[in-house]
N, C-alpha and C positions, 0 to 999 in steps of 0.2 A: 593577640597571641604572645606569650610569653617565649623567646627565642632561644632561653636554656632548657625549659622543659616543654615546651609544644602545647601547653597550655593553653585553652581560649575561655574568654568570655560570652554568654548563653542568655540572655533576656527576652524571658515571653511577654509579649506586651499585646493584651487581649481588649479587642474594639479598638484600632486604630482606625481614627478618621482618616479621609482621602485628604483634605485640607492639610490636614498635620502629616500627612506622609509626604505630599507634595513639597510643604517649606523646608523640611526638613533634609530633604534628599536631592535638592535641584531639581525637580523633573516636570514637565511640565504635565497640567491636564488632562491631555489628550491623549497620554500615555494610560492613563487609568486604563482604560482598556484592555488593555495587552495585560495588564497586571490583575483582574478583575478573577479574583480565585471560583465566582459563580458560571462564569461563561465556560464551560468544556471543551467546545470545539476550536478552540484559538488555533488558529496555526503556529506552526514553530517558529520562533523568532528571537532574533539579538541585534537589538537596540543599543546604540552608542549615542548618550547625550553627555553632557557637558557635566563633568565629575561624576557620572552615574552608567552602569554599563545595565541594559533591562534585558534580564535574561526569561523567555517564556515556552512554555512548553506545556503541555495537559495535564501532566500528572507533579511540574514544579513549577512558581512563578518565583522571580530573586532579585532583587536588587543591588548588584554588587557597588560597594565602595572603594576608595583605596585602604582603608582599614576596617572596614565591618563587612557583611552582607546579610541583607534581608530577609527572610524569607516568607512566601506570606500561603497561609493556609486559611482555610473556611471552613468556621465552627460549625455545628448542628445549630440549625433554624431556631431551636428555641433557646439556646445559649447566645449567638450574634448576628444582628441584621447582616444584610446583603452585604452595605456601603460598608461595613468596620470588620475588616480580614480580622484574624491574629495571625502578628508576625512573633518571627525568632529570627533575634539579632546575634548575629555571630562577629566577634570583635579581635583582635589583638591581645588584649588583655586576659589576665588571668584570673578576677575577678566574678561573683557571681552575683546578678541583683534582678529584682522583679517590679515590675513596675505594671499596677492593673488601680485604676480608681484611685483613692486619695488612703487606702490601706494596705499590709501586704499582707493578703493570706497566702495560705501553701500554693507556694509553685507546682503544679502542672506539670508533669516528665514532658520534657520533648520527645516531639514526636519519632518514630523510628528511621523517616527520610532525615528529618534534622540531625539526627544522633549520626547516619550515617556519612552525609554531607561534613559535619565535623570532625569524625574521624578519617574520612579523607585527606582534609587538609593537615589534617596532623601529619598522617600516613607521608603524604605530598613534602611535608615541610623536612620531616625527620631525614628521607631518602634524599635529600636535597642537601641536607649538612651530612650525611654517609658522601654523597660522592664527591662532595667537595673535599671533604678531607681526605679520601683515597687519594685522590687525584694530586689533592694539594693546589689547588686554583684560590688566589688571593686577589682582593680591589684595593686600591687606596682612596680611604676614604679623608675629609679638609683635614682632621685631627692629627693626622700624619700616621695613624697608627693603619697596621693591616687588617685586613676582615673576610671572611669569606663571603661570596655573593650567596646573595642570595635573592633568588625568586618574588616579585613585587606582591603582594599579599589579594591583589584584584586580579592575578593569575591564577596565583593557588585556586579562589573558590572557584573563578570560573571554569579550571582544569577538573576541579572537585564537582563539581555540577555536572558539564559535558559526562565527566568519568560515571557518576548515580543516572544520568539518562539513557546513554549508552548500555550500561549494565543491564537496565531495566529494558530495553531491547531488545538486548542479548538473550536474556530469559525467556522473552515473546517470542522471540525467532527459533531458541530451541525447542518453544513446547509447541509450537506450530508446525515446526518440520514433524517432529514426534506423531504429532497425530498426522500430517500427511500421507507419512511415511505408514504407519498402521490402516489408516484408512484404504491408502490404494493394495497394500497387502492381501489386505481381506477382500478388498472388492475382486482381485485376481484369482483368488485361492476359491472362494466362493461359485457355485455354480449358479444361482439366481442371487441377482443383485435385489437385495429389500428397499422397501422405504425408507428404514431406517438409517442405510445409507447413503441413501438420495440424502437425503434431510443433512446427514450429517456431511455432505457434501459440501451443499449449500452453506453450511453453518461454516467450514473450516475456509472456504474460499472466502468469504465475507471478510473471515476474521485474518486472513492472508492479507487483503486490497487495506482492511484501516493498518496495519503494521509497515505496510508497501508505502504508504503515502505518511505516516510519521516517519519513517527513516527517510523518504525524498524530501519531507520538507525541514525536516533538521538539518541533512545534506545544501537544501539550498540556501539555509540562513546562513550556514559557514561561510557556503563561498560570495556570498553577498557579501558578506563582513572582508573575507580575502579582495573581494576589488572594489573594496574603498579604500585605498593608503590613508586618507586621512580619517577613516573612522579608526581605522588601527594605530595610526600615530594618538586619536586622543582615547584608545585604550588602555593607556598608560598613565592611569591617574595619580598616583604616587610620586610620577616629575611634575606631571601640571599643575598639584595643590605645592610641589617646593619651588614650581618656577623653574622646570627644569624644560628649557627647548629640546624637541626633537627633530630631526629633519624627517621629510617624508622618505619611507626606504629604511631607516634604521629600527626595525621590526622583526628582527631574523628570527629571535625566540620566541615572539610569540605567533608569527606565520606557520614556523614546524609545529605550534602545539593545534594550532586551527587544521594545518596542513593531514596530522594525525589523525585527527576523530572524523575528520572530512574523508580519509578513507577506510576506517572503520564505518561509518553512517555508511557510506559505498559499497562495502562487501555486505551488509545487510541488507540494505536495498536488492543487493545482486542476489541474495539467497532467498529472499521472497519472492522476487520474480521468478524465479527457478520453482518456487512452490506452484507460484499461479500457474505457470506454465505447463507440470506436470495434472493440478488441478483440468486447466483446460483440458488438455489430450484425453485425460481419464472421462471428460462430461465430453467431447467428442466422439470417445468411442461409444460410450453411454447413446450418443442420440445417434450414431448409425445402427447401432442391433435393437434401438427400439423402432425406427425407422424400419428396418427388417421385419421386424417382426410384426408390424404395421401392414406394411403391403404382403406379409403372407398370408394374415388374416384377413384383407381385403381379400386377396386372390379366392381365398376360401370363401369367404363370404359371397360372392358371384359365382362361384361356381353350384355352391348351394344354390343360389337364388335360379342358375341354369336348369340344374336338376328340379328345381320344384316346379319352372317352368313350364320342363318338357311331362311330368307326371300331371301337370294341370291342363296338358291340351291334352293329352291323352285320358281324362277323366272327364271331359270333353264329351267326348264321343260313348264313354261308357253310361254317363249322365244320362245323355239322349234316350239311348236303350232301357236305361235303367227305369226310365217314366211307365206308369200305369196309366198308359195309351196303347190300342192296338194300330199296330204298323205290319202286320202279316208275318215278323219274322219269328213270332215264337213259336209256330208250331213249323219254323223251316229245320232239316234235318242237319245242315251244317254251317247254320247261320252263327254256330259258334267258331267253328272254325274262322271262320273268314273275320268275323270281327277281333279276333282276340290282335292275330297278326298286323291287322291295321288298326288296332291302338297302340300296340310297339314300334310300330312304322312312324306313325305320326310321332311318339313320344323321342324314337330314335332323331328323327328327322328336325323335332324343335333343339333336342339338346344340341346335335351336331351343330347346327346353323349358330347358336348361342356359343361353343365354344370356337369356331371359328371369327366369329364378331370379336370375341377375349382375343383373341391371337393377333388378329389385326390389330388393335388396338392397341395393344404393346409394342409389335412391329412401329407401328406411325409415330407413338411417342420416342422411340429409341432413336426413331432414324430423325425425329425432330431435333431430338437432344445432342444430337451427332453433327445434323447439319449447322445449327446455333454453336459449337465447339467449331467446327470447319471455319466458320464463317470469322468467328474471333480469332481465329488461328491465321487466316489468310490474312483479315486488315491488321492485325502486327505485323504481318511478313511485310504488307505494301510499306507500314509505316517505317520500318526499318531500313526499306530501300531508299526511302525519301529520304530520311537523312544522312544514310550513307552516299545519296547523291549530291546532297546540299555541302554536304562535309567537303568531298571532291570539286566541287566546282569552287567552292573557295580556296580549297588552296591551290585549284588551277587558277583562279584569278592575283593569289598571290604571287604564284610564280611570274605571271607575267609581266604584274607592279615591279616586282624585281630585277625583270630581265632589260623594262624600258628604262629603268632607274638608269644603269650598269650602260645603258647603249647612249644614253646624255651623258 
């Protein structure tokens, strides 16, 4: 970066070996991993090794120096294997060069994370000499002459990074609420909830929980980073390549900037929960009115099955009569009479008996449900005495260790 005009220098440099990025960078091996632009699911993470700061996250991988940063993206399959990202190097200098094979065709626009990560630090560097010189805050530096401070160049991007992921959160968090907010609307306003709702339910809360667990796990790479004093002492690669000691604790500037986005990640976090939360409430009420409406249609369904019941014993007996067999009653003169009465007798008689079976039934589960609520309600109460008596006796046994104390 050029420090009169904000200037940086940009090199895409496409199929980098893991071998060549390792000597090149200090890092070791094992870090490949975390850096490995094919794996998606990484968790969030900041790495502090020994003049290299590995910064990772899903949708950016980085390797900051004290005057470059890395950044590494993955071509399309048929342009670059797995093992050889393309990076963009972001440098100090003002300078522009391309380095791909042993010729240089047209450079490649960077891509629009890149374009924006560098105007960040621009953004970052420019507001930095504004308030230096509001202010008037001067260093001296061996030369004797005065300088304004200025910000180690392995903070800018890392502040530029934090700032392009956060953002990119922030956008996830407003279009999430957005449709929460719409969804439960309509589900309210709405007299039959559809499938289409269900469905989109389902869809929005999912997409709540992966937003809920990227802000907690960028939240807890921060503060992993905050309680290591000494990965933060050697976040400060700019003294360690000039030989410059720090004591553990002399961190203050860049703890407020960890200290910052660690409660920005927190108020995000906090605003998703708040979604899932309304999410839940909304599929709880959802599963008590289908529940309702479950056991009403139970309840109808046996009482149908009562009523066919009782027209099945009563057909019963109409059956019997009905057969072309003589039984002497067809030529009696009020053989209808008498039978009609006692097949509503009998049809009366099954239904009644059938919905008194339904009434008990519900009586005995209620009073079951009632006694199991009693019963949990009692053994809290005993357990609560238990220890309000255990509480009591100890510190009746205290007082008394006090009192023998006091009488020797």
């Amino acid at each position: 970066m050029d420090e009169a005009t904000s200037d940086m220098k940009m090199v895409n440099v496409e199929k980098l070996s893991k071998m060549r990025l390792c000597k090149e960078n200090g890092i070791q091996p094992r870090d490949l991993r975390v850096l490995d632009t094919d794996i998606q699911d990484q968790p969030a993470s900041l790495l502090v090794r020994t003049g290299a700061i590995l910064f990772c996250l899903p949708s950016i991988r980085a390797v900051i120096r004290s005057d470059r940063v890395l950044l590494l993206e993955a071509l399309p399959s048929s342009e670059s294997p797995p093992e050889n990202p393309m990076t963009t190097t972001i440098g100090k200098d003002d300078k522009t060069e391309t380095t791909q094979g042993g010729h240089e065709p047209p450079e490649p626009p960077p891509s629009e994370v890149v374009q924006g990560i560098a105007q960040d630090i621009r953004e970052l560097r420019m507001r930095e000499r504004a308030a230096a010189s509001v202010f008037g805050a001067k260093e001296q530096h061996e030369e004797g002459e005065e300088r304004e401070p200025q910000a180690p160049f392995e903070f800018l991007a890392l502040e530029a990074l934090l700032s392009h992921a956060l953002s990119s959160l922030s956008e996830t968090s407003v279009a999430v609420t957005e449709r929460v907010s719409t969804l439960l609307h309509g589900m309210s306003t709405s007299e039959v909830i559809s499938t289409n709702q269900l469905q989109e339910l389902v869809e929005v809360k999912d997409a709540g929980e992966v937003f809920l667990r990227q802000a907690k796990e960028l939240k807890a790479a921060l503060d992993d980073v905050l309680s290591q004093p000494a990965d933060m002492r050697m976040m400060y690669l700019g003294d360690a390549r000039d030989g410059i000691a720090r004591e553990i604790g002399d961190d203050d500037d860049l703890e407020l900037l960890l200290e910052a986005y660690v409660k920005y990640a927190s108020s995000l976090a906090s605003t998703a929960q708040q979604n899932i939360s309304r999410l839940q409430a909304a599929s709880s009420h959802i599963n008590l009115l289908l529940s309702s409406t479950r056991n009403r249609l139970l309840h109808l369904e046996i009482r149908v099955a009562i009523t066919t019941l009782a027209f099945s014993a009563g057909g019963i007996i109409a059956g019997i009569f009905g057969m072309n067999l003589f039984n002497g009653f067809e030529e009696h003169p009020s053989a209808f009479y008498w039978v009609v009465p006692l097949i509503a007798l009998v049809s009366f008689t099954y239904w009644r008996i059938g919905r008194r079976a339904l009434s008990y039934a519900r009586r005995l589960k209620m009073s079951q449900a009632g006694m199991l609520g009693g019963a949990m309600r009692e053994a809290r109460m005993r357990q609560a005495v238990a220890l309000r008596k255990a509480k009591l006796e100890r510190i009746h046994d205290m007082r008394e260790k006090v009192t023998v104390g006091r009488q020797n």
